[in-house]
C-alpha positions in Angstrom: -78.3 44.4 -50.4 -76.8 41.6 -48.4 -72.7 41.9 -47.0 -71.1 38.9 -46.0 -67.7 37.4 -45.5 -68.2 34.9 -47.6 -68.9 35.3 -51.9 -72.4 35.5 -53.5 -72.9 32.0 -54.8 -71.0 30.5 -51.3 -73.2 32.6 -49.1 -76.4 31.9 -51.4 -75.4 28.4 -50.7 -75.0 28.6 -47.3 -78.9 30.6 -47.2 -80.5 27.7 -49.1 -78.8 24.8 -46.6 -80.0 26.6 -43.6 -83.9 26.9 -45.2 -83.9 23.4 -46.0 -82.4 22.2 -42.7 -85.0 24.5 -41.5 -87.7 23.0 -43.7 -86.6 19.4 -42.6 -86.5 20.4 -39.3 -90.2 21.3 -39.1 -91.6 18.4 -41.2 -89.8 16.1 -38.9 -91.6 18.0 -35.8 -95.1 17.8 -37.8 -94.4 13.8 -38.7 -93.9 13.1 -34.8 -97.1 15.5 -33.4 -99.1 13.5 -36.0 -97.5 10.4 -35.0 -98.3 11.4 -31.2 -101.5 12.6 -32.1 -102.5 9.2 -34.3 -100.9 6.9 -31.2 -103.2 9.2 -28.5 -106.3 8.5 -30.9 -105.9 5.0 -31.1 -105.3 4.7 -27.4 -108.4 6.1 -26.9 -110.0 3.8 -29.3 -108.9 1.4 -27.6 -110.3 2.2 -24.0 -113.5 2.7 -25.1 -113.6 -0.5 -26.8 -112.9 -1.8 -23.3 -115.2 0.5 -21.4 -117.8 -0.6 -23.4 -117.4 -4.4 -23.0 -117.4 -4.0 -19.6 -120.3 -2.0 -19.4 -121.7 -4.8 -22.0 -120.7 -7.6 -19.2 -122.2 -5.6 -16.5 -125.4 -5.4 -18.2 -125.8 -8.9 -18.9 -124.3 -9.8 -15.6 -127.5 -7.4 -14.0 -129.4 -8.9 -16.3 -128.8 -12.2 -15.1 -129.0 -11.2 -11.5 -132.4 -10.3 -12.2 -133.7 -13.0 -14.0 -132.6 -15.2 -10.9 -134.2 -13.0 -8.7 -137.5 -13.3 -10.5 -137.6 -16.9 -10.6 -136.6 -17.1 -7.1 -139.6 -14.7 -6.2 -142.8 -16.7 -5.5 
């Protein structure tokens, strides 16, 4: 049994608003951790696409450096 101040279909009323602001309210927080989540990802992507081409640079730079050296060597 439920007393309130207010009549059954008003105070029903009232109960379902407050769910549903409640409902919107945690989609809106699970839209911007998966946005934050999606943006963190992608950043990470992203440096290890550029980790890897300079690693890729330094190799062929060492490779290089080596092949000088070689030729240089009598």
């Amino acid at each position: 049994m439920l007393l309130a101040p207010k009549s059954g279909p008003e105070t029903v009323g009232y109960l379902s608003r407050k769910a549903n602001e409640g409902t919107d309210f945690v989609k809106q927080r699970v839209d911007d951790v998966r946005d934050a989540v999606t943006d963190a990802v992608e950043h990470g992507k992203r440096a290890v696409r550029y980790q890897a081409e300079n690693l890729r640079t330094a190799g062929d730079a060492g490779e290089q450096a080596y092949k000088k050296a070689q030729e240089a060597t009598p």
